[in-house]
C-alpha positions, 0 to 999 in steps of 0.5 A: 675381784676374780683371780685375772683381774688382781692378777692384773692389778698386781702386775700394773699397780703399786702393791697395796698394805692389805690384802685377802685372799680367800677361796678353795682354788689353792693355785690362785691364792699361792700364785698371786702371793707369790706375786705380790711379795715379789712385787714387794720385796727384792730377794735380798730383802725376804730373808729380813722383811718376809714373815709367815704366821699359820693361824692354827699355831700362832695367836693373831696379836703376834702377827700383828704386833710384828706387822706393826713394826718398821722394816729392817733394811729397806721400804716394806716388811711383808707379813703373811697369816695363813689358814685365817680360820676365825674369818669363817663361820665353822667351829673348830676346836682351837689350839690357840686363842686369838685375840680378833680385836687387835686385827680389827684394830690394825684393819682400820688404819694398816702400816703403811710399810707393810704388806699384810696379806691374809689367806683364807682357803674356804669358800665362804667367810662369816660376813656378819663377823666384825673382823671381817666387814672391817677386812673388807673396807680396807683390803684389795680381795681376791676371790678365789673360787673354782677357775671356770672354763673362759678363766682357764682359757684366759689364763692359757692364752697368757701363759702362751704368750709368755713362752711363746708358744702357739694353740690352735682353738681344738688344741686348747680346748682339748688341752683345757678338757684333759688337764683342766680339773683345776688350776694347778693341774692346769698350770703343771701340765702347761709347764710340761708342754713348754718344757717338751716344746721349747717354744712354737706350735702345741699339736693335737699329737703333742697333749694326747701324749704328754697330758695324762688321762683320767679314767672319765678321759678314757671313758670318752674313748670307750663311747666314741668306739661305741659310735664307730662300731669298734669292738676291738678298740673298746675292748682294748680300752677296757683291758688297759683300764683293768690292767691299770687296776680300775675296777668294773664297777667304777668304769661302768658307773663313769659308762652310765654317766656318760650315757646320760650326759649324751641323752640330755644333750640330745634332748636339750640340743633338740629344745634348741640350748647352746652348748654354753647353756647346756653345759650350766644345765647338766653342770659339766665342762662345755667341752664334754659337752662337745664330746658328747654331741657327736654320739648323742646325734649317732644314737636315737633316743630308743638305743640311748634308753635301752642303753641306760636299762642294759647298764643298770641291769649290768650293774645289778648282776655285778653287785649281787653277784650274778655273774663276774664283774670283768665277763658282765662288763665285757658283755655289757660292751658287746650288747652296747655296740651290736645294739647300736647298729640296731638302734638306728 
């Protein structure tokens, strides 16, 4: 089940003996085990009722001998095994051997005294593996795969109400767009706003200033001044970047693929996509898709071609050396905006 669901499940339902979390979005995995030894287990009891075994030092048979034995002072004793390894298809050179039959053993009829939770942090296990089609009848599985956008949002609007705090729709889906590469980010960045916040409305004002920006954020600005025909302000983006230390190969690489990301929402814009379906079409954010729907509606498709030449021509001079990187950039720049008004 996907991460909002269990989450749910965890919260509402009475903890079950096992448990599979497997996917590469960490955050969901720690949080939901978090979750759930909470739910198990009153703080006193961690110190007697909780262990935790990594599958790369510890053979399988003692973490399932010790999930075999009774609790110690109180209703359940939470085991939990990470980097569960042998449950994927990869071969690895292996510091221990694990004897799998025993957790198959145990996976057919759990202690109901404890709570077994598994962490798998890959995207994919073997399904043709015995242990893990025996794993699977019996444990409550979580799937952690990359949280997509309706995730994120689902999982802000929680968070919101939590703390008590208020997001107009521009205000999230700007706060997704800038801190939403993961999970983690997400949920780090959040905790930053409600500490600044206290409780009460998040402004437009309040994430430009707290939620840092990636060089592909500020790649977005350089565009947008482009649209407006502000030399001045994509020349001063572009100092800040170079004073940060980004090189100019790496900013116009980021420049050039953002060019193409606005050509290709013109064209499927014009073929009558919505943003969703251009978003999976381009494999982007929906909200870069948003950004970029204003300068693809500015530029016509001639200026957008010339542009794309201009760049790899760019490009060229900078890796054969032609011509300093920073000056061909800062030119670049310059065609990019004058050839603006040209294109029109």
């Amino acid at each position: 089940m996907d991460y909002i669901t269990m989450e749910k499940k965890v919260q509402q339902e009475e903890v079950q003996p096992f448990y599979l979390l497997q996917g590469e979005e960490s955050y969901m995995i720690q949080d939901i085990q978090q979750k759930i030894i909470g739910k198990a287990l009153a703080e006193g009891e961690k110190e007697f009722n909780l262990s935790t075994f990594d599958m790369r030092e510890t053979p399988i048979e003692i973490a399932v001998e010790e999930a075999e034995t009774l609790p110690f002072f109180g209703e359940r004793r939470v085991i939990v095994l990470k980097n569960c390894y042998f449950l994927t298809g990869a071969r690895e050179k292996e510091k221990v051997e694990h004897k799998i039959e025993a957790l198959e053993t145990y996976a057919r009829q759990p202690n109901p005294t404890t709570v077994l939770i598994l962490s798998a942090p890959y995207e994919k296990l073997d399904a043709r593996k015995k242990v893990v089609k025996e794993i699977k009848k019996q444990a409550v599985v979580l799937e952690a795969a990359a949280a997509g956008e309706e995730t994120m949002k689902k999982w802000m609007q929680q968070f919101n109400q939590a703390h008590q705090l208020v997001m107009s729709r521009e205000v999230m889906d700007r706060f997704i767009a800038l801190a939403g590469k993961d999970l983690l980010m997400l949920a780090e960045e959040a905790k930053k706003l409600q500490l600044y916040t206290g409780s009460g409305e998040v402004t437009m004002e309040t994430v430009d200033k707290l939620v840092p920006r990636s060089l592909e954020d500020n790649v977005f600005e350089l565009v947008a001044a482009v649209v407006k025909g502000q030399a001045k302000t994509m020349l001063r983006i572009y100092y800040d970047l170079l004073k940060q230390g980004e090189e100019p190969i790496k900013i116009l690489a980021l420049l050039a693929r953002q060019i193409r990301i606005i050509y290709h929402v013109k064209n499927l814009k014009q073929q009558g996509y919505s943003r969703k379906r251009m978003a999976g079409s381009i494999k982007i954010h929906p909200y870069a898709v948003q950004l970029a729907e204003k300068p693809a509606a500015a530029f016509s498709h001639a200026y957008l071609q010339e542009a794309m030449k201009l760049l790899s021509a760019t490009d060229y001079q900078m890796k054969a050396g032609k011509m300093d990187k920073q000056l061909a950039l800062e030119l670049c720049f310059m065609k990019l905006v004058s050839g603006q008004k040209i294109g029109q």
